[in-house]
N, CA, C and O atoms as a GROMACS GRO file, in nm:
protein
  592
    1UNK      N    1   0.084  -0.118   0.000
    1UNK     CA    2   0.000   0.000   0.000
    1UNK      C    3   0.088   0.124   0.000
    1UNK      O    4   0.177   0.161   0.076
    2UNK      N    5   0.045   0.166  -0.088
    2UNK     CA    6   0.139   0.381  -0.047
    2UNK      C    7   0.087   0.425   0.036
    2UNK      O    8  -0.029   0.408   0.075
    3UNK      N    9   0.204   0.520   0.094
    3UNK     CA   10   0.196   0.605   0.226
    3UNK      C   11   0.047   0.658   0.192
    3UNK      O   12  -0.038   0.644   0.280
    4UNK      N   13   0.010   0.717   0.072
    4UNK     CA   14  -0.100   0.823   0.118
    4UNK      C   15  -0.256   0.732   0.100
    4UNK      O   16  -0.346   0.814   0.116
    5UNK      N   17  -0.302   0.618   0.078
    5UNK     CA   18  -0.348   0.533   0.140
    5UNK      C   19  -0.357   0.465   0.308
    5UNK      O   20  -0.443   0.417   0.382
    6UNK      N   21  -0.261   0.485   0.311
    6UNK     CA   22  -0.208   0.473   0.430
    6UNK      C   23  -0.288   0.557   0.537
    6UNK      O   24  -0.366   0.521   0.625
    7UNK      N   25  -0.237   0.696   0.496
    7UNK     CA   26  -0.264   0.790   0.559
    7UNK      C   27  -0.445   0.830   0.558
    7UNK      O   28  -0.512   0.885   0.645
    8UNK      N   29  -0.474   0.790   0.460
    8UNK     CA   30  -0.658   0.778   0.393
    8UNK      C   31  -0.698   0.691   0.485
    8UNK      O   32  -0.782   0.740   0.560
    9UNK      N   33  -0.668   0.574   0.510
    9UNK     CA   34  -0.725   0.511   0.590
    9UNK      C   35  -0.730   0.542   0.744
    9UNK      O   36  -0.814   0.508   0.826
   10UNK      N   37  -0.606   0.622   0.761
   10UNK     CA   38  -0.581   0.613   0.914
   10UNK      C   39  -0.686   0.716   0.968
   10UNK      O   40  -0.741   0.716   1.078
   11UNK      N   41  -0.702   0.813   0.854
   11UNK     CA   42  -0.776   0.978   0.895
   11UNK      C   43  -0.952   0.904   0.893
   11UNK      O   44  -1.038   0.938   0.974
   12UNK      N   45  -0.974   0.800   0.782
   12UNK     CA   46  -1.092   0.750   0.792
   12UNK      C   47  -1.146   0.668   0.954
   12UNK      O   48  -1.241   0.691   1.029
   13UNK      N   49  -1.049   0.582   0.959
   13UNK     CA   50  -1.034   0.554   1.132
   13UNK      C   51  -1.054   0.624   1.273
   13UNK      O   52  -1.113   0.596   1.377
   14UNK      N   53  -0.970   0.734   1.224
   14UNK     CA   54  -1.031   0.825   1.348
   14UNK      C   55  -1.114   0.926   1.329
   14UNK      O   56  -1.113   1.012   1.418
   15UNK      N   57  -1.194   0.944   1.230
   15UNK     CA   58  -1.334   1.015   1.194
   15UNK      C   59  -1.422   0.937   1.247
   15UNK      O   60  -1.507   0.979   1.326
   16UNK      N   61  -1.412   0.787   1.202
   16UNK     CA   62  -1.514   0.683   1.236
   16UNK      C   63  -1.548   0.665   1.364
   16UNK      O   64  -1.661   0.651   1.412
   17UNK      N   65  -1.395   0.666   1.440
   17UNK     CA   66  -1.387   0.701   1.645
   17UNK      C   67  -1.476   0.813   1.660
   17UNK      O   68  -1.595   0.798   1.687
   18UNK      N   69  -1.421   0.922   1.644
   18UNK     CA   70  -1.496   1.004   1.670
   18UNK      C   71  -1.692   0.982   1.660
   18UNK      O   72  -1.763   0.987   1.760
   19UNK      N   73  -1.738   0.961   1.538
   19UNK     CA   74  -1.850   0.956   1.525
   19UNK      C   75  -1.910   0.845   1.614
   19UNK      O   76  -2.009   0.867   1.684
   20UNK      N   77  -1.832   0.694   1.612
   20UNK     CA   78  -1.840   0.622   1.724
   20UNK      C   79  -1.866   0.653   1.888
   20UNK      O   80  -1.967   0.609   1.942
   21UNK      N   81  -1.776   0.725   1.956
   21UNK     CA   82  -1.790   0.795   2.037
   21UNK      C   83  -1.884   0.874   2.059
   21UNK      O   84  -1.935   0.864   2.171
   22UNK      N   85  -1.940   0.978   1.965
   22UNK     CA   86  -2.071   1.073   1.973
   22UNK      C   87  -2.161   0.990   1.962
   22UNK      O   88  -2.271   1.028   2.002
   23UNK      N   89  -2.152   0.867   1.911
   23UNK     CA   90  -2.302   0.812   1.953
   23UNK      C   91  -2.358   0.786   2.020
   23UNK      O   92  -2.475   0.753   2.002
   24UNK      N   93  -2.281   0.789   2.166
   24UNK     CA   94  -2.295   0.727   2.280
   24UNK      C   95  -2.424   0.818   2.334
   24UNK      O   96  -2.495   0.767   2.421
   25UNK      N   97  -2.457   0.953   2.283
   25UNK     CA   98  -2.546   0.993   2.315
   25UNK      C   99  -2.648   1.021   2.246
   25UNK      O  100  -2.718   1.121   2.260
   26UNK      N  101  -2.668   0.896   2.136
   26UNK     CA  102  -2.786   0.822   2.111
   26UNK      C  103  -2.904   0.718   2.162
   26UNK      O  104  -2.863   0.638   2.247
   27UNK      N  105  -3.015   0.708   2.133
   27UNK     CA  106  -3.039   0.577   2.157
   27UNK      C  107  -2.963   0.472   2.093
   27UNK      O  108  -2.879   0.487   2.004
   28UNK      N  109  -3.011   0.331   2.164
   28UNK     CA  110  -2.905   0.212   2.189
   28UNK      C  111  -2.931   0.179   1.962
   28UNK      O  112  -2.846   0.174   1.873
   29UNK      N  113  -3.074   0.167   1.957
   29UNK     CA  114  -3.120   0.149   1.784
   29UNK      C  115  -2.974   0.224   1.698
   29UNK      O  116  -2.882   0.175   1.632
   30UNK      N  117  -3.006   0.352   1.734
   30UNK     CA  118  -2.962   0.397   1.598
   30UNK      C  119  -2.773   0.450   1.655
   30UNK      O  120  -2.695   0.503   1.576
   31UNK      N  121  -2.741   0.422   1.782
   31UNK     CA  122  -2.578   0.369   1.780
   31UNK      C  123  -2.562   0.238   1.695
   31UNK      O  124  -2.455   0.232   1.634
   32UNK      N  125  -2.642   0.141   1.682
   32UNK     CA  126  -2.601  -0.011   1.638
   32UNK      C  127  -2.614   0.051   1.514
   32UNK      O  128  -2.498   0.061   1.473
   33UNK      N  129  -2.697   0.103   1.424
   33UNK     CA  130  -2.695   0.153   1.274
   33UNK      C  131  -2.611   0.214   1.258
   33UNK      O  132  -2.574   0.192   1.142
   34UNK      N  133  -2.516   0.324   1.330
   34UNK     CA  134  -2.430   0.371   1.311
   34UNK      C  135  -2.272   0.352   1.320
   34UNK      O  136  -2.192   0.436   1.279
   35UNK      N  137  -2.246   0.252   1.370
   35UNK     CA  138  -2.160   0.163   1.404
   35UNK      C  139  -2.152   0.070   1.287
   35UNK      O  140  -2.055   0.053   1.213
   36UNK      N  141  -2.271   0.010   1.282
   36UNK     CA  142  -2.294  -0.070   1.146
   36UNK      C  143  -2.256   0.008   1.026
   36UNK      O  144  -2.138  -0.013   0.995
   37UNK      N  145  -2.295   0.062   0.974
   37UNK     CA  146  -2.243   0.186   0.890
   37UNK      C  147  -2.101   0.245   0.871
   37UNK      O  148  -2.046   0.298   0.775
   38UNK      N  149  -2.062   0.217   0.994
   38UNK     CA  150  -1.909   0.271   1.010
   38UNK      C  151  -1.793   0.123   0.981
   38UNK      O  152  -1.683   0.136   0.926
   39UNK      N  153  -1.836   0.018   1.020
   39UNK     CA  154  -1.783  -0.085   0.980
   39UNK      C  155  -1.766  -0.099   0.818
   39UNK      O  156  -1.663  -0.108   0.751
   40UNK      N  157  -1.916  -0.098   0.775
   40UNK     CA  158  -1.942  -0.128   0.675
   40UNK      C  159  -1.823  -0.046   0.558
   40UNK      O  160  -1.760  -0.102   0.468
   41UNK      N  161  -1.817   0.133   0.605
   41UNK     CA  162  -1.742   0.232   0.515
   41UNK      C  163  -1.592   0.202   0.530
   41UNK      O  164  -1.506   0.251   0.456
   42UNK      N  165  -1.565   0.102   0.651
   42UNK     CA  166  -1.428   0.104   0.675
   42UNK      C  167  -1.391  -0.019   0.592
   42UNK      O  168  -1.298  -0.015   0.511
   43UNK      N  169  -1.457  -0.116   0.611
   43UNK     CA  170  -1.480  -0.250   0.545
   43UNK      C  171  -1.419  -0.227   0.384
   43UNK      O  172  -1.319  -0.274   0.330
   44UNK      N  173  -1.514  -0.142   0.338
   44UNK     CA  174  -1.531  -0.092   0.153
   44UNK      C  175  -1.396  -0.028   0.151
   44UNK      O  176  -1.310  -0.069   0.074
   45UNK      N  177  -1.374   0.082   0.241
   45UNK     CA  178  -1.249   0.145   0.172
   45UNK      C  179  -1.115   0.096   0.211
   45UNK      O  180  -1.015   0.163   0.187
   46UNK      N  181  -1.110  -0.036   0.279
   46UNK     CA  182  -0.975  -0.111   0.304
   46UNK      C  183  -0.975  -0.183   0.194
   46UNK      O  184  -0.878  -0.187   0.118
   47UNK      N  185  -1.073  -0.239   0.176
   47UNK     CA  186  -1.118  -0.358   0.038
   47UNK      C  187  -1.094  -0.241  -0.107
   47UNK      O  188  -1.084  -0.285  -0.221
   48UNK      N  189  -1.090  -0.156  -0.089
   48UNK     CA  190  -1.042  -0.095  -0.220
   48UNK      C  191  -0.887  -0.029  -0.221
   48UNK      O  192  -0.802  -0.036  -0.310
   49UNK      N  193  -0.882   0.013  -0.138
   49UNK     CA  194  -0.677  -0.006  -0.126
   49UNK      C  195  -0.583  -0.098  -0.132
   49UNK      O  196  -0.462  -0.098  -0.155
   50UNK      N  197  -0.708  -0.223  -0.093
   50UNK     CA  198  -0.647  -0.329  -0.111
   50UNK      C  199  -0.623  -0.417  -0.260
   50UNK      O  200  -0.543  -0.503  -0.297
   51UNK      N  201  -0.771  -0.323  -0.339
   51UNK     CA  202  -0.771  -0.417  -0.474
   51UNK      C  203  -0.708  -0.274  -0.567
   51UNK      O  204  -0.736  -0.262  -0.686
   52UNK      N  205  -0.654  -0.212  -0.522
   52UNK     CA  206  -0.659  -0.107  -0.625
   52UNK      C  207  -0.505  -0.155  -0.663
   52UNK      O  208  -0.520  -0.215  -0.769
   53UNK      N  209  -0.373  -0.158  -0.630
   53UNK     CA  210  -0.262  -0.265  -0.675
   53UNK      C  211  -0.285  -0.351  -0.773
   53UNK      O  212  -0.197  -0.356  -0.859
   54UNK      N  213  -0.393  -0.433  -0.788
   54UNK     CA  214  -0.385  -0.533  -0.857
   54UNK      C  215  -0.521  -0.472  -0.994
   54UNK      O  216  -0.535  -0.520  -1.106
   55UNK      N  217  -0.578  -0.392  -0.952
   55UNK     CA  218  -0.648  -0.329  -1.046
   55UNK      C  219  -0.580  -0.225  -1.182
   55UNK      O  220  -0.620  -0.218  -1.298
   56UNK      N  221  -0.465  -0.154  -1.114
   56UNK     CA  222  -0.411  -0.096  -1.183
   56UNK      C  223  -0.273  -0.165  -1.238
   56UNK      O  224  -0.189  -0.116  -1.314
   57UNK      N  225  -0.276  -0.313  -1.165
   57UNK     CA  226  -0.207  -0.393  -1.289
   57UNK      C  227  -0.245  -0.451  -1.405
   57UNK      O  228  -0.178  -0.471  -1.506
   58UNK      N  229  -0.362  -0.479  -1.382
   58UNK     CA  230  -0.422  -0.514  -1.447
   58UNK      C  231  -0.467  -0.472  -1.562
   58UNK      O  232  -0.466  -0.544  -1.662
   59UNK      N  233  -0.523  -0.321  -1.563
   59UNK     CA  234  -0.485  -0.228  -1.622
   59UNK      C  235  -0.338  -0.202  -1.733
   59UNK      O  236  -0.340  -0.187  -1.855
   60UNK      N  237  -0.249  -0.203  -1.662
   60UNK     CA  238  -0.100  -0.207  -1.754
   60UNK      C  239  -0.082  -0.324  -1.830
   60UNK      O  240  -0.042  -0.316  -1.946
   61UNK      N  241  -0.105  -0.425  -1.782
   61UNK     CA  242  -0.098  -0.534  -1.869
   61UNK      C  243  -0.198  -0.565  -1.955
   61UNK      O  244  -0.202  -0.668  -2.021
   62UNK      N  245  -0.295  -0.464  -1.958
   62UNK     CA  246  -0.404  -0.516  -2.100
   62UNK      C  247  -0.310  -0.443  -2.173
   62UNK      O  248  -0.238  -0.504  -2.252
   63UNK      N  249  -0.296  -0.276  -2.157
   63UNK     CA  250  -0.246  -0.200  -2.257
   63UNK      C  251  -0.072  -0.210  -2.273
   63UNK      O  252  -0.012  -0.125  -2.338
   64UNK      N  253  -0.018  -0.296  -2.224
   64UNK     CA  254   0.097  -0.356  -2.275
   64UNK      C  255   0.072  -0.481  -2.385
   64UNK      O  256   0.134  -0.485  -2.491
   65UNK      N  257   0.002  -0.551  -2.358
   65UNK     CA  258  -0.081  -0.614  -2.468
   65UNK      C  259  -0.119  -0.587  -2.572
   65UNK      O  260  -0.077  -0.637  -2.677
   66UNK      N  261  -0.240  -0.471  -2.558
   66UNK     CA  262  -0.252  -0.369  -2.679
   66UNK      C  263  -0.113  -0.334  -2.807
   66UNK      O  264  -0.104  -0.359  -2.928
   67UNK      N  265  -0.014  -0.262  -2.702
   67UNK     CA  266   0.093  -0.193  -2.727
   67UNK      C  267   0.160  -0.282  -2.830
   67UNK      O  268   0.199  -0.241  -2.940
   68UNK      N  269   0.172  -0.431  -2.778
   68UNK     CA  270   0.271  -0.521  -2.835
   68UNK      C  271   0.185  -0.560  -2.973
   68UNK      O  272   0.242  -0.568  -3.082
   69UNK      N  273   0.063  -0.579  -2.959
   69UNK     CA  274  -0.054  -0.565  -3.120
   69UNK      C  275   0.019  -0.477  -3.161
   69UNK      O  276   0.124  -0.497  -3.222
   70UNK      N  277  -0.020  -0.384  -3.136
   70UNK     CA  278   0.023  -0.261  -3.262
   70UNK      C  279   0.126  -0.260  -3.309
   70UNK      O  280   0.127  -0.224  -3.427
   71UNK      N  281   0.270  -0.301  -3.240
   71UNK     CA  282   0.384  -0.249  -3.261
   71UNK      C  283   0.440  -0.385  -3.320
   71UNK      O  284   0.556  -0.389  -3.360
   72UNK      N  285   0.364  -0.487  -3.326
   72UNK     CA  286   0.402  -0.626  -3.435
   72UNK      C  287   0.310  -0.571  -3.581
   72UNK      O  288   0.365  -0.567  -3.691
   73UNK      N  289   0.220  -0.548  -3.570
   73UNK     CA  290   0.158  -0.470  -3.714
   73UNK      C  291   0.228  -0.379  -3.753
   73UNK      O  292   0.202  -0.363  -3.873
   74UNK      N  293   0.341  -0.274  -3.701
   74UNK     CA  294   0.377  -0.188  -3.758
   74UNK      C  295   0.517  -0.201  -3.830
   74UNK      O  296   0.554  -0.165  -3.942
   75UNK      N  297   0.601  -0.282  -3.700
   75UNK     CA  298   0.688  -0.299  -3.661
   75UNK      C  299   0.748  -0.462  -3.656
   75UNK      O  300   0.834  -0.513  -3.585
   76UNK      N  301   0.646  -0.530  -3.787
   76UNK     CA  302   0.667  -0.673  -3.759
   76UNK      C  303   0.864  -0.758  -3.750
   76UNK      O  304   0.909  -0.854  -3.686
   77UNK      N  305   0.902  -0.701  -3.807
   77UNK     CA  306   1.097  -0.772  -3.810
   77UNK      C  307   1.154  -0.695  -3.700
   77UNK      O  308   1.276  -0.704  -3.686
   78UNK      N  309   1.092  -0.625  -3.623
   78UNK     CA  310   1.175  -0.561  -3.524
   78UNK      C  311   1.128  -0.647  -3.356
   78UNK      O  312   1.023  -0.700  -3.320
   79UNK      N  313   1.222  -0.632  -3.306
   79UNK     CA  314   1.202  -0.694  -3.131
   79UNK      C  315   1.193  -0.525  -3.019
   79UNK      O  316   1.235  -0.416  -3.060
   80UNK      N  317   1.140  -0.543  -2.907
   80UNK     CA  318   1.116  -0.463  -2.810
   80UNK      C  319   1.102  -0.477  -2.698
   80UNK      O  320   1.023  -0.572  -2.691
   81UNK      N  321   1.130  -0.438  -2.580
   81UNK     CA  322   1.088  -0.471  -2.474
   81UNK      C  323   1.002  -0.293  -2.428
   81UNK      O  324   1.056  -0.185  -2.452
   82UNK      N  325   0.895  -0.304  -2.377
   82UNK     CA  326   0.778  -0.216  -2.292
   82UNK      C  327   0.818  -0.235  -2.136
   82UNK      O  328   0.857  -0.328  -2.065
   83UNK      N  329   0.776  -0.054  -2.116
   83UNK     CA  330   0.800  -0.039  -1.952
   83UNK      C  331   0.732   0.021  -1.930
   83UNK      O  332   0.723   0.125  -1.995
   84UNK      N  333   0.614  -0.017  -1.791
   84UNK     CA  334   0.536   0.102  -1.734
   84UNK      C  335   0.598   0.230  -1.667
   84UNK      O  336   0.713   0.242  -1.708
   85UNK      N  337   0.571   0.310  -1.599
   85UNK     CA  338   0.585   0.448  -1.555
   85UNK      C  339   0.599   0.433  -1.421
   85UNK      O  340   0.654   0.527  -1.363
   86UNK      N  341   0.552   0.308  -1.333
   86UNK     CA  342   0.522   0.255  -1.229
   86UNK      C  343   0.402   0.374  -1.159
   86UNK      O  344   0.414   0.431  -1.051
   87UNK      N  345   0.291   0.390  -1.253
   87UNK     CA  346   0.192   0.474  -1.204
   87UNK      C  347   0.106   0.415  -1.039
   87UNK      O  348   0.145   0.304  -1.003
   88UNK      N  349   0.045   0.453  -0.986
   88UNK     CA  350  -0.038   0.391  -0.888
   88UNK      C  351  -0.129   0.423  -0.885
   88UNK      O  352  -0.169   0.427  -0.769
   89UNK      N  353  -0.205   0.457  -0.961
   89UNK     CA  354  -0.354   0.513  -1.019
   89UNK      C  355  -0.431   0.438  -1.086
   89UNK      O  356  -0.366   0.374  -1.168
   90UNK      N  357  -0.551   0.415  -1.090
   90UNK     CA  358  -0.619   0.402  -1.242
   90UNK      C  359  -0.680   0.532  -1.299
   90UNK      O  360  -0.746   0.622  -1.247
   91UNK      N  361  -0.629   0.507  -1.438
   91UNK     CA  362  -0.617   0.629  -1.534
   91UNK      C  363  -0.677   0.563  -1.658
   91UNK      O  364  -0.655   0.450  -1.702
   92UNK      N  365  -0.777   0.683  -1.715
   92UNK     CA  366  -0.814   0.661  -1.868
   92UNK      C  367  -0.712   0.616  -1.972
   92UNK      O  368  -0.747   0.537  -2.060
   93UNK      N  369  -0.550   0.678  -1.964
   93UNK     CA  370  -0.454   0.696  -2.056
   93UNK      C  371  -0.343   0.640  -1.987
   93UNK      O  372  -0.294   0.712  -1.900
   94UNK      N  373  -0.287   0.510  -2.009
   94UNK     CA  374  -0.171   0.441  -1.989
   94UNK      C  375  -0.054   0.502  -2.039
   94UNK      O  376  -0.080   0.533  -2.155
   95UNK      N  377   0.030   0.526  -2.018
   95UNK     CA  378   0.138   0.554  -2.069
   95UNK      C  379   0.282   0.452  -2.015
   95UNK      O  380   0.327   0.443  -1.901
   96UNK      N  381   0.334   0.377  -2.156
   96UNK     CA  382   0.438   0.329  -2.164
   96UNK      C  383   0.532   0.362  -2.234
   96UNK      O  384   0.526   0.436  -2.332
   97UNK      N  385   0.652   0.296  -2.176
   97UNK     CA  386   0.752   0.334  -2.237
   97UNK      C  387   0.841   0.220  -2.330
   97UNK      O  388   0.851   0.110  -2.275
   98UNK      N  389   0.914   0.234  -2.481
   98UNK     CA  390   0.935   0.159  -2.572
   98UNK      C  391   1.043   0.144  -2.596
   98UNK      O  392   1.082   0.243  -2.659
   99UNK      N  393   1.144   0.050  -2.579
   99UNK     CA  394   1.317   0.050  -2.643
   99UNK      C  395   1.297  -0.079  -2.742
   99UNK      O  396   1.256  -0.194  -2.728
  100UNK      N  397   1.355   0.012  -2.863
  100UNK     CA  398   1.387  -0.150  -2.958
  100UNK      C  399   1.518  -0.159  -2.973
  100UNK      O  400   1.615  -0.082  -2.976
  101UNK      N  401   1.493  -0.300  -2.984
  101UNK     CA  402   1.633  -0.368  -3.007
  101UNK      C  403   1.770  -0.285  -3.097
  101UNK      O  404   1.883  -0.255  -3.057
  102UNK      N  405   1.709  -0.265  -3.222
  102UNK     CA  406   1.755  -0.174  -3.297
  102UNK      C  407   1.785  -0.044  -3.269
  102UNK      O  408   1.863   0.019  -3.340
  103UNK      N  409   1.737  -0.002  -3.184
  103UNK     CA  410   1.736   0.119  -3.145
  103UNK      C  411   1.784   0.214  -2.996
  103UNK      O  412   1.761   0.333  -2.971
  104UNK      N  413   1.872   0.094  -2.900
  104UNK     CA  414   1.869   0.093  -2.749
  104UNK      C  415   1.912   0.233  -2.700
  104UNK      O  416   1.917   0.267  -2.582
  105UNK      N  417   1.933   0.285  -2.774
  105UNK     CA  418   1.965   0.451  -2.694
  105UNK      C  419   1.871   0.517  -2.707
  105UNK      O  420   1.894   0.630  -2.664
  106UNK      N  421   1.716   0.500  -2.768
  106UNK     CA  422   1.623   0.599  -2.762
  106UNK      C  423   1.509   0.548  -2.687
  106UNK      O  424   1.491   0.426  -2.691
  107UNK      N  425   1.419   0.629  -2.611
  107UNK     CA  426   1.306   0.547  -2.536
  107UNK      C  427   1.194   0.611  -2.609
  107UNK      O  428   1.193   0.721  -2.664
  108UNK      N  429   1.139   0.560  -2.605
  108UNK     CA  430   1.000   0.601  -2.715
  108UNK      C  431   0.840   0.607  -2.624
  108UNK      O  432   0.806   0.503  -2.566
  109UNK      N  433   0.783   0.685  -2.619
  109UNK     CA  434   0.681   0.654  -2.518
  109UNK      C  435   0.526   0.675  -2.571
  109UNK      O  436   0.512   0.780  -2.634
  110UNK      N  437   0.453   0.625  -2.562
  110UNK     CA  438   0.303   0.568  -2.559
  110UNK      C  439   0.235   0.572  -2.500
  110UNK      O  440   0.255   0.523  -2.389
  111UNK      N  441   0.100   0.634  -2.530
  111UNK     CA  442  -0.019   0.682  -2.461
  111UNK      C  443  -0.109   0.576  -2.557
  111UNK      O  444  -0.109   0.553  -2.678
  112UNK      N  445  -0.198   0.515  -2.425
  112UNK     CA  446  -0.247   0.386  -2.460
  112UNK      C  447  -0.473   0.464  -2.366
  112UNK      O  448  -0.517   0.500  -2.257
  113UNK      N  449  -0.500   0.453  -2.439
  113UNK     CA  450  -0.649   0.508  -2.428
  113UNK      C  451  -0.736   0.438  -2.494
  113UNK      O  452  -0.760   0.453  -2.614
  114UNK      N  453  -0.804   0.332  -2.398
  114UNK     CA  454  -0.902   0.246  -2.486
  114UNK      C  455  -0.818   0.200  -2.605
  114UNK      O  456  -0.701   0.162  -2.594
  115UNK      N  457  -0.899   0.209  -2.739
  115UNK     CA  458  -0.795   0.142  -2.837
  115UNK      C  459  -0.700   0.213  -2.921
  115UNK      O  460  -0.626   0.165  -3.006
  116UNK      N  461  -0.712   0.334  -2.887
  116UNK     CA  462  -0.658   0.463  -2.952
  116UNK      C  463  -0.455   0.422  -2.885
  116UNK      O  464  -0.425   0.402  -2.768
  117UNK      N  465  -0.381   0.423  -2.976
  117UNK     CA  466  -0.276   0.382  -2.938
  117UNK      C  467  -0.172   0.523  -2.997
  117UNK      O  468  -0.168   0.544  -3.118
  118UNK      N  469  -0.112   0.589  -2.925
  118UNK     CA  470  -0.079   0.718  -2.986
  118UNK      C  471   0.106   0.698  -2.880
  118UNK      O  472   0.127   0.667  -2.763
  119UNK      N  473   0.213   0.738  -3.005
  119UNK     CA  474   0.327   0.772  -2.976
  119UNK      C  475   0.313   0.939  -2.922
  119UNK      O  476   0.242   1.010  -2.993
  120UNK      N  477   0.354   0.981  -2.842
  120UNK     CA  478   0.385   1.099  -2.759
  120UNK      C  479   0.525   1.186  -2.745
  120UNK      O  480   0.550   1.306  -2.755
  121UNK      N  481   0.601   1.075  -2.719
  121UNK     CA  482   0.755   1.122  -2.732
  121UNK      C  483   0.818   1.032  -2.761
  121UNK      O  484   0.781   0.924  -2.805
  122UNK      N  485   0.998   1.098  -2.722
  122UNK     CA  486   1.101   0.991  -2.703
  122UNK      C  487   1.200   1.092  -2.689
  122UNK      O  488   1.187   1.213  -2.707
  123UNK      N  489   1.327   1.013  -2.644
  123UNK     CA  490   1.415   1.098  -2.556
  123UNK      C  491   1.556   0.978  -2.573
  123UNK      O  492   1.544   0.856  -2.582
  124UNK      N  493   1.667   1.046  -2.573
  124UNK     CA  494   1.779   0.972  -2.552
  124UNK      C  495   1.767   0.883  -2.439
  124UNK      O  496   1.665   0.883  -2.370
  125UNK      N  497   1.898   0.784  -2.410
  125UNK     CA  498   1.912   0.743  -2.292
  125UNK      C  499   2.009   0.830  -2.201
  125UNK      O  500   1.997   0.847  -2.080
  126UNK      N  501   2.093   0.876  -2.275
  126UNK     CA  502   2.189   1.009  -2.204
  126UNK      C  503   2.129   1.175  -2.172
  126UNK      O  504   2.180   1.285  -2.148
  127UNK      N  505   1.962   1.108  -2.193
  127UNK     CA  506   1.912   1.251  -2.170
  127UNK      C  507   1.882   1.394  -2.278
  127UNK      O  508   1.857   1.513  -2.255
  128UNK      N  509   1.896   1.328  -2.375
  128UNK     CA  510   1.859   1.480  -2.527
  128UNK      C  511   1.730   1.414  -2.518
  128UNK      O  512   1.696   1.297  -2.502
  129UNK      N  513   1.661   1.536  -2.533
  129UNK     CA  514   1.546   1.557  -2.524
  129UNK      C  515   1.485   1.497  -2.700
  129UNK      O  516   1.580   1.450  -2.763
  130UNK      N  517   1.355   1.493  -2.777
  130UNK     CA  518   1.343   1.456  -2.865
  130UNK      C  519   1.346   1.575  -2.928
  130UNK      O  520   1.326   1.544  -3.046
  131UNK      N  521   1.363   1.737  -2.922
  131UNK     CA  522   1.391   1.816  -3.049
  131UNK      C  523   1.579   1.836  -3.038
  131UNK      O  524   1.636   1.910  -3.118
  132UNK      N  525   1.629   1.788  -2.969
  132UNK     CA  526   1.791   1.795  -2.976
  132UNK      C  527   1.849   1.586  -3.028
  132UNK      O  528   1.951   1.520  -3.047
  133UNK      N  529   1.734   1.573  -3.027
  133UNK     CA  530   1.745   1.417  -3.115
  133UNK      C  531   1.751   1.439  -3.276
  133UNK      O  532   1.813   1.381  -3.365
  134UNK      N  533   1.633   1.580  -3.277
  134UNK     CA  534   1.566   1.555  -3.442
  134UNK      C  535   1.672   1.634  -3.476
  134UNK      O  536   1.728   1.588  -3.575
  135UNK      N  537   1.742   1.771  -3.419
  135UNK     CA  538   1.818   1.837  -3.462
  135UNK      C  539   1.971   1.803  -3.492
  135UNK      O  540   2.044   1.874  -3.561
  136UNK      N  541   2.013   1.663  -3.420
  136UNK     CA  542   2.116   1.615  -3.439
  136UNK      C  543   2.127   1.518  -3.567
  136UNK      O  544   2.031   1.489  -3.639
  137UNK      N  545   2.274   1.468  -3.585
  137UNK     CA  546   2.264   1.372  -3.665
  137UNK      C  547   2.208   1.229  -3.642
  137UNK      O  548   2.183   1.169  -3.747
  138UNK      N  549   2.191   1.185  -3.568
  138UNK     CA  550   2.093   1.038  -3.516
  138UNK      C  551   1.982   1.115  -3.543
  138UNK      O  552   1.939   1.228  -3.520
  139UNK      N  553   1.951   1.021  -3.597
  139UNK     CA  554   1.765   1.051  -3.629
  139UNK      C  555   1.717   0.951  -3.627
  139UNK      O  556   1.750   0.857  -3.700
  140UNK      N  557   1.563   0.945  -3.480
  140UNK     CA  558   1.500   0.789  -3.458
  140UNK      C  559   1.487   0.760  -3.568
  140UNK      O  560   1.489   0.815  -3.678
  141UNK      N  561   1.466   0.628  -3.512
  141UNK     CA  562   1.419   0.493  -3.672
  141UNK      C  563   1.256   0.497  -3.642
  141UNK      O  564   1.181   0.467  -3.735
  142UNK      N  565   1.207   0.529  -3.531
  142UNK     CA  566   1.057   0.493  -3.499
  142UNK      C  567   0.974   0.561  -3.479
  142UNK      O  568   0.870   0.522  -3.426
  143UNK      N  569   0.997   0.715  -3.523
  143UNK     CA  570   0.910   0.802  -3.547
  143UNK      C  571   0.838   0.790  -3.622
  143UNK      O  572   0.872   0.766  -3.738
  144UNK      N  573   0.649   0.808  -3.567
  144UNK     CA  574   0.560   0.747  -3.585
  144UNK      C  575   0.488   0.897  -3.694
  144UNK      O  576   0.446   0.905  -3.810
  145UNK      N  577   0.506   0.994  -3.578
  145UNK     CA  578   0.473   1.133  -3.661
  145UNK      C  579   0.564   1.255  -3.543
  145UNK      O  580   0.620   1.252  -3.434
  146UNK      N  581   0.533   1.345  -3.642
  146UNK     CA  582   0.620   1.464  -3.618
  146UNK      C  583   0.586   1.514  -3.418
  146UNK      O  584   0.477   1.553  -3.377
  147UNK      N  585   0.688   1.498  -3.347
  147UNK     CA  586   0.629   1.549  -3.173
  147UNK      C  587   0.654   1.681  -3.156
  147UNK      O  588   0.757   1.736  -3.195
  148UNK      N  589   0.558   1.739  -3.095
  148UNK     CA  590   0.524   1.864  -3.093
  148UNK      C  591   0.689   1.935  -3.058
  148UNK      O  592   0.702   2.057  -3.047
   0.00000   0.00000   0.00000
């Protein structure tokens, strides 16, 4: 779990005390509903910190999947290895990152949205940015279209 999960849960915990505590000057009915209630919200939002790790892997590995479709249709005689961002979110727009074989000094990166599969950048491995790539003499092999 990340710290700020972490920290989500802990602040949810002692909100829940608190409200726990003020019930005491309820009737006995609607402390048990409220208690119940408070289990229940603590219950849901541990159970989703808990699945959200494996949700947002899940996530990366469809659209690494995707990624590797496209880039055998485009790119069929070439080899690659794909890298996530190590995001901890779920997000509409995946973004990975691309080194080919042919190509190991440039990283190439990918915005993956539903089926919409779109190149974004790329960048040395020593750090030139992609307009001190285009302006030099190396010029990628895998430019898809012109980056802003």
């Amino acid at each position: 779990m990340s710290p700020t999960s972490i920290i989500i849960i802990c602040g949810l915990i002692v909100i829940l005390l608190i409200i726990c505590l003020v019930t005491f000057f309820f009737k006995l009915s609607i402390r048990k509903k409220i208690w119940g209630s408070s289990g229940i919200l603590l219950i849901l939002v541990i159970g989703y910190f808990a699945l959200l790790p494996k949700l947002v892997e899940l996530q990366i590995n469809d659209a690494i999947e995707k990624l590797n479709t496209y880039l055998t249709t485009i790119y069929p005689n070439d080899s690659w290895s794909v890298t996530d961002t190590d995001d901890d979110k779920l997000n509409k727009t995946v973004e990975l990152h691309v080194r080919f074989q042919t190509e190991t000094d440039i990283v190439y990166s990918y915005n993956i949205t539903g089926e919409k599969i779109e190149q974004i950048d790329f960048w040395s491995i020593d750090g030139k940015s992609s307009k001190d790539l285009i302006n030099s003499e190396t010029k990628p092999l895998h430019l898809e279209k012109k980056i802003k």
